[in-house]
N, CA, C and O atoms as a Tripos MOL2 file, in Angstrom:
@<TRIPOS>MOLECULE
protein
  208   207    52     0     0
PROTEIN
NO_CHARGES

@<TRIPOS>ATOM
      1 N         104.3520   92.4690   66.5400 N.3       1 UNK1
      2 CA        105.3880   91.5280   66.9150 C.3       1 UNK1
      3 C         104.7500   90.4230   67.7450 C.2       1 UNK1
      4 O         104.0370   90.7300   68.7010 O.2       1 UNK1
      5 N         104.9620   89.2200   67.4410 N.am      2 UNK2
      6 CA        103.7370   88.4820   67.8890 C.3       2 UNK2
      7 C         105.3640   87.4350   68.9540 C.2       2 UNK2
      8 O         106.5470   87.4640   68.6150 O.2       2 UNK2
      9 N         104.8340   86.7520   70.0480 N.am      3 UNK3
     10 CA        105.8570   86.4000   71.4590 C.3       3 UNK3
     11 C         105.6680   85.0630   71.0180 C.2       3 UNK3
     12 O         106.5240   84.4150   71.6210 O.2       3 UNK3
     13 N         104.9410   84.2190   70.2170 N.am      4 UNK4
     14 CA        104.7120   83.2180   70.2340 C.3       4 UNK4
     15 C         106.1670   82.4260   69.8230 C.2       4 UNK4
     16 O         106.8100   82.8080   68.8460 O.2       4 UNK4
     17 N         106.6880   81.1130   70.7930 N.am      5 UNK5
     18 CA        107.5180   80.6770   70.4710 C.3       5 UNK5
     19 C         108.9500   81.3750   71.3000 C.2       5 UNK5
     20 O         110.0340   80.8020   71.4140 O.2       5 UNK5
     21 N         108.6210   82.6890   71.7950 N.am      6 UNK6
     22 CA        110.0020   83.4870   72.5290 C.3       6 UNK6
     23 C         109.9460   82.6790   74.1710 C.2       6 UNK6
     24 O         108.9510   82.3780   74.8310 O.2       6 UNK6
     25 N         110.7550   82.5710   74.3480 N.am      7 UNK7
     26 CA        111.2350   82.0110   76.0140 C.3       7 UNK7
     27 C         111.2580   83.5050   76.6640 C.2       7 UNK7
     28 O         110.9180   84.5500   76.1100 O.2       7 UNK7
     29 N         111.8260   83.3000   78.1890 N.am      8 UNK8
     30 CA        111.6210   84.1970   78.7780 C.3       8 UNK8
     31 C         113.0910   85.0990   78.4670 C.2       8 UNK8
     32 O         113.1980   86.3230   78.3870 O.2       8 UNK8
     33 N         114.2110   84.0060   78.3170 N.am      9 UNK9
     34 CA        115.4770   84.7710   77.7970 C.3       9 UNK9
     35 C         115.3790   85.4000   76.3840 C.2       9 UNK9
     36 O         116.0200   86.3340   75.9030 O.2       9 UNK9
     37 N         114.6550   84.8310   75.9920 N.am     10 UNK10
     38 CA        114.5100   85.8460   74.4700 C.3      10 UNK10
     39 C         113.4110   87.1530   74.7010 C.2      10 UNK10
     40 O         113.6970   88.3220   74.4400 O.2      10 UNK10
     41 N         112.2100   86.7310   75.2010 N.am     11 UNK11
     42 CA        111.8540   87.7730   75.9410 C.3      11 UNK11
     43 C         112.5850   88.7190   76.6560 C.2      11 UNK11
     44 O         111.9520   89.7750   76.6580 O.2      11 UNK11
     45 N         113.7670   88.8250   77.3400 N.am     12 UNK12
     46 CA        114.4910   89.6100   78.3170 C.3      12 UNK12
     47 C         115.7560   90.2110   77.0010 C.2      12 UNK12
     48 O         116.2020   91.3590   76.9990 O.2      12 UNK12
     49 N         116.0950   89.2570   76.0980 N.am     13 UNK13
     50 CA        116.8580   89.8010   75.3600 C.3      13 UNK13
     51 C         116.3920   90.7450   74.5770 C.2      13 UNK13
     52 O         117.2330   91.5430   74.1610 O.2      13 UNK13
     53 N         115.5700   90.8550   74.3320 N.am     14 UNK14
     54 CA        114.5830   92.2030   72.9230 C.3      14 UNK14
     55 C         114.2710   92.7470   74.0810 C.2      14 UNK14
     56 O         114.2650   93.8920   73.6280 O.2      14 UNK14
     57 N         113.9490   92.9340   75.4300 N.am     15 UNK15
     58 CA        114.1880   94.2320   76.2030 C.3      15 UNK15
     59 C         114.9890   95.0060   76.5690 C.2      15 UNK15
     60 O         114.9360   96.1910   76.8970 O.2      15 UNK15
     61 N         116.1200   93.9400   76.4710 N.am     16 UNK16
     62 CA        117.3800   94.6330   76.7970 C.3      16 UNK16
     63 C         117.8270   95.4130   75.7960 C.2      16 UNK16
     64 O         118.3720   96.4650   76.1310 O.2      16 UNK16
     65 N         117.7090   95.1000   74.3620 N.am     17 UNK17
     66 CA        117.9990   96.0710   73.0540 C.3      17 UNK17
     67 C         117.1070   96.8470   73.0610 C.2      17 UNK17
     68 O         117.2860   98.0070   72.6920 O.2      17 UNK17
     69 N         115.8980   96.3870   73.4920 N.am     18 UNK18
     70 CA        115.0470   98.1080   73.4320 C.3      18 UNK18
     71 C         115.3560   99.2970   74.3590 C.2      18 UNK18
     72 O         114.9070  100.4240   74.1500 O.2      18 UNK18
     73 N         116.1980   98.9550   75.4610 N.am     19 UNK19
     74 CA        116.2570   99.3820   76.4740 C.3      19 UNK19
     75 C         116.1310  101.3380   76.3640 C.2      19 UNK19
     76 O         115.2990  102.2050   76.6330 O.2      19 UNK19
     77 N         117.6070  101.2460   75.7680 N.am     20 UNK20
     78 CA        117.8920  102.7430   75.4290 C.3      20 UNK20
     79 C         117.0610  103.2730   74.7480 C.2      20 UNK20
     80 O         116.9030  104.4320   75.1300 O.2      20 UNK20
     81 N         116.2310  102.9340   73.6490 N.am     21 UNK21
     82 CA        115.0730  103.7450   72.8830 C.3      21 UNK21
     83 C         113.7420  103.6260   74.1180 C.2      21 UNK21
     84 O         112.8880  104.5130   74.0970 O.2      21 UNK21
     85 N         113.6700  102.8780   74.8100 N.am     22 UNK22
     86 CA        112.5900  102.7340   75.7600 C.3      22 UNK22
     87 C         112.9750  103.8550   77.0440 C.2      22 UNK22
     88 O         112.0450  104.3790   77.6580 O.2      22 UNK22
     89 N         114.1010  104.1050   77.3180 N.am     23 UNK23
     90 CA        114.3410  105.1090   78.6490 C.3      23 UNK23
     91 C         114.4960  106.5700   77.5890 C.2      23 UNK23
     92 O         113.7320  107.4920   77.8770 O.2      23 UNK23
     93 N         115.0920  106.7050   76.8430 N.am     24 UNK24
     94 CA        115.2200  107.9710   76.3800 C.3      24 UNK24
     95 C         113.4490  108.8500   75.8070 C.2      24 UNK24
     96 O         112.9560  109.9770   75.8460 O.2      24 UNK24
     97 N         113.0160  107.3100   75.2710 N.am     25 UNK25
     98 CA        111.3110  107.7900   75.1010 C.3      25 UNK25
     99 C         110.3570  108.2070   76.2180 C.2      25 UNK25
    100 O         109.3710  108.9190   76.0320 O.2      25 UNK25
    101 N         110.7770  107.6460   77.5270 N.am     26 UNK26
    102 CA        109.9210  107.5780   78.8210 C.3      26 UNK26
    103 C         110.4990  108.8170   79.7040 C.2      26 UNK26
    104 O         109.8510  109.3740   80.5900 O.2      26 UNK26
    105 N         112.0260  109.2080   79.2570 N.am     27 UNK27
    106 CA        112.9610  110.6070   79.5210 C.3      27 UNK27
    107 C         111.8260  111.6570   79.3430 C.2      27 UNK27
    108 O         111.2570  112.3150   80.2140 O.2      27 UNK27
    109 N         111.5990  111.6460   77.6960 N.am     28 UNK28
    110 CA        110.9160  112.8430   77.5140 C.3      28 UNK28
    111 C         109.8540  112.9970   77.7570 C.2      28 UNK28
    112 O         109.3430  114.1170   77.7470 O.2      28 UNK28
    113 N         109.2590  111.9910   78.0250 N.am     29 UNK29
    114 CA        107.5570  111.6150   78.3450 C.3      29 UNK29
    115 C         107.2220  112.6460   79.8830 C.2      29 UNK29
    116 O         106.3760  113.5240   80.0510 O.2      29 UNK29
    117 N         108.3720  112.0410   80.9260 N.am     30 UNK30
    118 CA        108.3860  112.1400   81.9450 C.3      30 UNK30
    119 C         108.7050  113.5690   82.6860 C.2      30 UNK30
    120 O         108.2360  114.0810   83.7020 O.2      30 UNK30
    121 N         109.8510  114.0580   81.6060 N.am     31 UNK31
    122 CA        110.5930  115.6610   81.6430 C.3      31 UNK31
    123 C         111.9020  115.0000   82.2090 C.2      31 UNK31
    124 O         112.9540  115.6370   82.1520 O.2      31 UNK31
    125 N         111.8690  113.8640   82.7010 N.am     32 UNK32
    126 CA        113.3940  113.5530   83.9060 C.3      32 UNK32
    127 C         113.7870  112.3040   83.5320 C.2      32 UNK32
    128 O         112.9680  111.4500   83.1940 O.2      32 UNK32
    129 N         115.3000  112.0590   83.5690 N.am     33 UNK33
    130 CA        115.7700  110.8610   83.0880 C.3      33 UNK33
    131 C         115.7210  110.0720   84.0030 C.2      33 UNK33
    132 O         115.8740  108.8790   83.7370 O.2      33 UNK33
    133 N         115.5080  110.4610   85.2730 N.am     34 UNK34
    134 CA        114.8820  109.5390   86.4080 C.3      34 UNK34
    135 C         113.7600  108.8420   86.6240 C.2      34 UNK34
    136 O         113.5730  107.6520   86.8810 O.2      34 UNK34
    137 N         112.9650  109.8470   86.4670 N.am     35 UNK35
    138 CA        111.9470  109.2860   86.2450 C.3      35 UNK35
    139 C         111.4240  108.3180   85.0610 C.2      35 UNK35
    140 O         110.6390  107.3690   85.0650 O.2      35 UNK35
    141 N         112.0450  108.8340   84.2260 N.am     36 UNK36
    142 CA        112.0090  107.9400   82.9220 C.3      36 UNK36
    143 C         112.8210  106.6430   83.4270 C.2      36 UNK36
    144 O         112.3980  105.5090   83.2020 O.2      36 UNK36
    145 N         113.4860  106.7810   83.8150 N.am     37 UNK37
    146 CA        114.2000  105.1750   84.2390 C.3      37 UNK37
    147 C         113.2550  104.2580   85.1630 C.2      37 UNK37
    148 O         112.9860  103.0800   84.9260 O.2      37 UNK37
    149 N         112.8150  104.9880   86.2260 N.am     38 UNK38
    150 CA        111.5660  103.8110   86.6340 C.3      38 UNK38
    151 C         110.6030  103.5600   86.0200 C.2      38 UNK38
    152 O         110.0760  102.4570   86.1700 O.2      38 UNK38
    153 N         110.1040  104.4450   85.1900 N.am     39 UNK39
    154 CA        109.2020  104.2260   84.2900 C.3      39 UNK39
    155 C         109.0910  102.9110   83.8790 C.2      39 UNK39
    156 O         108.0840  102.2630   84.1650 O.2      39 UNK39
    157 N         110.4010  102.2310   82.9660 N.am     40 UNK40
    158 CA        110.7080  101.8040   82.2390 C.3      40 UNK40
    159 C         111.1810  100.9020   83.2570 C.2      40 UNK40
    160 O         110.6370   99.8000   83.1920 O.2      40 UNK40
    161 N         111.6820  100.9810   83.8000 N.am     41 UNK41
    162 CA        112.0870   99.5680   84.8100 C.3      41 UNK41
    163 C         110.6380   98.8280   85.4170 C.2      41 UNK41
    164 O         110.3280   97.6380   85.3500 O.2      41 UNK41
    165 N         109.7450  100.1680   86.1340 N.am     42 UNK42
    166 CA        108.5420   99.3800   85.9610 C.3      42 UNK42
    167 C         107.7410   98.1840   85.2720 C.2      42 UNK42
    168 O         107.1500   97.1320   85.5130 O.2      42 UNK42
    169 N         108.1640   99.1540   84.1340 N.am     43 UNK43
    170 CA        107.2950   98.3370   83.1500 C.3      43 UNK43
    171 C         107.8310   97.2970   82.4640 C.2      43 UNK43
    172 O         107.0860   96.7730   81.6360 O.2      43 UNK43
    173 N         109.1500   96.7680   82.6120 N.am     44 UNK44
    174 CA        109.3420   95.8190   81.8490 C.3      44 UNK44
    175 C         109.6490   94.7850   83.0410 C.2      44 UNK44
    176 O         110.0390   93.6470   82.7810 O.2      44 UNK44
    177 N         109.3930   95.3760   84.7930 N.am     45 UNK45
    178 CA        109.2810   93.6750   85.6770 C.3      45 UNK45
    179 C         107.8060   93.4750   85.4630 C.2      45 UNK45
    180 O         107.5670   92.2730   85.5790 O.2      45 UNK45
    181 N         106.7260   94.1640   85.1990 N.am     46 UNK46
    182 CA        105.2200   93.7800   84.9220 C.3      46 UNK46
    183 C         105.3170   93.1480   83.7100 C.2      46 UNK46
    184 O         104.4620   92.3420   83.3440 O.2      46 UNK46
    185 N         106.5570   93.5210   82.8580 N.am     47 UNK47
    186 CA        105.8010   92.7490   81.5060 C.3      47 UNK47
    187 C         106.8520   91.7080   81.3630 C.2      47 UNK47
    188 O         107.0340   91.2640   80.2290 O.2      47 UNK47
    189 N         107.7270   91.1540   82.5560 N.am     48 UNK48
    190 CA        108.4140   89.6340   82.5420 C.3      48 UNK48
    191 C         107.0580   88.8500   82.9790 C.2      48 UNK48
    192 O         106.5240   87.9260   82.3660 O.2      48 UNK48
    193 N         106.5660   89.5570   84.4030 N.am     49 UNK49
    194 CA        105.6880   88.8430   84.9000 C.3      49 UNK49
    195 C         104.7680   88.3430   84.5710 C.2      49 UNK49
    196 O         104.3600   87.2350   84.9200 O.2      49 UNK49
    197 N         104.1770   89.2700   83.6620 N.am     50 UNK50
    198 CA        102.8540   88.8270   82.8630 C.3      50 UNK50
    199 C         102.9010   87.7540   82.1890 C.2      50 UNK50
    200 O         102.0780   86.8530   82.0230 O.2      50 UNK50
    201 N         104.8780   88.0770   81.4680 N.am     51 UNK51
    202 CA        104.7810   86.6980   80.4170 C.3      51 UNK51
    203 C         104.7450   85.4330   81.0420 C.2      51 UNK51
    204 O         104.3960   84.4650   80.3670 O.2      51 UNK51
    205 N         105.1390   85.2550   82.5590 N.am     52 UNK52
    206 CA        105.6460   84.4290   82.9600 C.3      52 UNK52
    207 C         103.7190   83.5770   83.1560 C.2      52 UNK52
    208 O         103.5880   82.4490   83.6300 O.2      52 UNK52
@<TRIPOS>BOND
     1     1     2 1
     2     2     3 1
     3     3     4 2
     4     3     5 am
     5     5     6 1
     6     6     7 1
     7     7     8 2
     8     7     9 am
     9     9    10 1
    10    10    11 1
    11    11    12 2
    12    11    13 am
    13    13    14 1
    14    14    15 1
    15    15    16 2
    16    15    17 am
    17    17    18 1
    18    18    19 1
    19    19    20 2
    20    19    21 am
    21    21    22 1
    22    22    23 1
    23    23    24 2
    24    23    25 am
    25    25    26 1
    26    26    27 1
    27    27    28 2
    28    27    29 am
    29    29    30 1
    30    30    31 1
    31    31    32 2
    32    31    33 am
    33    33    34 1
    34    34    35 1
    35    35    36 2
    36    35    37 am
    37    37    38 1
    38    38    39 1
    39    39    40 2
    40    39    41 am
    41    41    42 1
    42    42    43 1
    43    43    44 2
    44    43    45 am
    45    45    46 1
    46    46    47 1
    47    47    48 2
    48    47    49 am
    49    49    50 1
    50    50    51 1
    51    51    52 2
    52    51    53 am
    53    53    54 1
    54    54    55 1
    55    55    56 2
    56    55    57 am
    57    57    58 1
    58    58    59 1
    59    59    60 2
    60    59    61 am
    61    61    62 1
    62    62    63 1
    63    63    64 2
    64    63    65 am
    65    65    66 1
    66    66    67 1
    67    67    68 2
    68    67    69 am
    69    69    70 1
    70    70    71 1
    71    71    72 2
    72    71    73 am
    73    73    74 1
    74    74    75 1
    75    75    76 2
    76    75    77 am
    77    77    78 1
    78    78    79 1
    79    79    80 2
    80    79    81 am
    81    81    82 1
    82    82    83 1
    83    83    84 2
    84    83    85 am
    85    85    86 1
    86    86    87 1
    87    87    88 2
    88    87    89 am
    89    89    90 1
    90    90    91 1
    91    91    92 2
    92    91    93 am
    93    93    94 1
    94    94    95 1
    95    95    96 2
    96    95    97 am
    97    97    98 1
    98    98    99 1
    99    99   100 2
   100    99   101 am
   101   101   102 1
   102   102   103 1
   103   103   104 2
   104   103   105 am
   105   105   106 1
   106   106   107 1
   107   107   108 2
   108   107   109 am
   109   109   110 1
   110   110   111 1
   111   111   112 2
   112   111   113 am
   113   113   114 1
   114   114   115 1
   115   115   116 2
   116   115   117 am
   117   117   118 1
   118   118   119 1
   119   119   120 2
   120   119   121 am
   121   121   122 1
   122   122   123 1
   123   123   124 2
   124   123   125 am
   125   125   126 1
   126   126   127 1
   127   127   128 2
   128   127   129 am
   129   129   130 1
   130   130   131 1
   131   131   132 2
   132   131   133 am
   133   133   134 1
   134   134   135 1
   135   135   136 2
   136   135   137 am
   137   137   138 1
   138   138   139 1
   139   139   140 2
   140   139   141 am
   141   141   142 1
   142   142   143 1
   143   143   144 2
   144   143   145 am
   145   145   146 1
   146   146   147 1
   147   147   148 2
   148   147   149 am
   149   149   150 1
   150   150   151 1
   151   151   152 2
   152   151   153 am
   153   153   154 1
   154   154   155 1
   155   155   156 2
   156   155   157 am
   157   157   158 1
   158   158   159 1
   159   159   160 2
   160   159   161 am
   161   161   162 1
   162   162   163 1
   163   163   164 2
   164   163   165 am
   165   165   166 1
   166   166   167 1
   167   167   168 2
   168   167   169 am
   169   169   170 1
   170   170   171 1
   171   171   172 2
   172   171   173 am
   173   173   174 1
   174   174   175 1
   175   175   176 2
   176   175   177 am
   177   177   178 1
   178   178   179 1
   179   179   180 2
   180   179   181 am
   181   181   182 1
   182   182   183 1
   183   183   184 2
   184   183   185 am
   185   185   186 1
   186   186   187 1
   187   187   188 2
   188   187   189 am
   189   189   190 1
   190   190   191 1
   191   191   192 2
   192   191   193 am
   193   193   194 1
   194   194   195 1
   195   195   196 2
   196   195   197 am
   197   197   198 1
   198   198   199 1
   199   199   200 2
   200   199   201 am
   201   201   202 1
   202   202   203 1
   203   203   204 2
   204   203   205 am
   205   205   206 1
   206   206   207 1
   207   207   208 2
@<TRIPOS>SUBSTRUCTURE
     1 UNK1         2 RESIDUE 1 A UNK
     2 UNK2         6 RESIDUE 1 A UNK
     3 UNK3        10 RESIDUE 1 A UNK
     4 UNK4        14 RESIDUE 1 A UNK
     5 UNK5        18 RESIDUE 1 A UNK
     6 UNK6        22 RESIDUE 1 A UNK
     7 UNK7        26 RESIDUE 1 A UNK
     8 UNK8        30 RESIDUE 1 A UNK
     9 UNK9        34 RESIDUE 1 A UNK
    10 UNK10       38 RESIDUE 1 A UNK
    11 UNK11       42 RESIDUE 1 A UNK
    12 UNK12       46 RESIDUE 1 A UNK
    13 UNK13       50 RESIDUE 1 A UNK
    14 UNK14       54 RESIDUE 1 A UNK
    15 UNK15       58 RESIDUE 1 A UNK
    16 UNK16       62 RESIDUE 1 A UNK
    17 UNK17       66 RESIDUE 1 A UNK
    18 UNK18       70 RESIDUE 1 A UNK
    19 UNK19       74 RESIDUE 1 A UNK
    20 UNK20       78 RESIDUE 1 A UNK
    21 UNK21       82 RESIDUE 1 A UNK
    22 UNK22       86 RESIDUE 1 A UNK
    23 UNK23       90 RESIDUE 1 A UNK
    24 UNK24       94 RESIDUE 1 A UNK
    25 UNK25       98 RESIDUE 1 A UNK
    26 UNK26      102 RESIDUE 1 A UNK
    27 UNK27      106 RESIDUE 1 A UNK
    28 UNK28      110 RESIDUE 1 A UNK
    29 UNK29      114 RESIDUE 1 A UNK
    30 UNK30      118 RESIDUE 1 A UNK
    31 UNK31      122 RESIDUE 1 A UNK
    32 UNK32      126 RESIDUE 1 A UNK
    33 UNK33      130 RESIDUE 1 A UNK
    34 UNK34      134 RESIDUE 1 A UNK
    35 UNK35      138 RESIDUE 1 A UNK
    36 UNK36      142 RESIDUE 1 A UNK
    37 UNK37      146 RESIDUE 1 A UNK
    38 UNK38      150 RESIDUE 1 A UNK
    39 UNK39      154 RESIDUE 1 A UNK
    40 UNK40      158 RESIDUE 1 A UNK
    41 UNK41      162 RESIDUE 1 A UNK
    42 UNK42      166 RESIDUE 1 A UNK
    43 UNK43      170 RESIDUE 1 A UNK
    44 UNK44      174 RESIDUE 1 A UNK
    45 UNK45      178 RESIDUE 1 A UNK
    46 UNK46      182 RESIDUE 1 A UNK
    47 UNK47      186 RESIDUE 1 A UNK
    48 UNK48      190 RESIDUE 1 A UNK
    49 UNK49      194 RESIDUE 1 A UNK
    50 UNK50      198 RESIDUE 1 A UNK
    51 UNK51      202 RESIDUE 1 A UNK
    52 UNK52      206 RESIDUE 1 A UNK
């Protein structure tokens, strides 16, 4: 999936639809849906930032 051409709102929008397949994947990764939630919250303010 290549970003070229995505803004940061389109960027934030295809995270937001990934959201639920991204916490339920990082759920089981993790053993805890908690933990899976920072996981994933982590990682998608590092990967606004990066884009930014």
């Amino acid at each position: 999936m290549s970003l070229a051409g995505f803004g940061r709102a389109e960027l934030g929008a295809m995270l937001v639809g990934l959201r639920p397949k991204l916490y339920r994947y990082a759920a089981r990764m993790a053993g805890s849906a908690i933990e899976g939630e920072d996981i994933v919250q982590e990682a998608v303010v590092k990967a606004l930032a990066a884009y930014d």
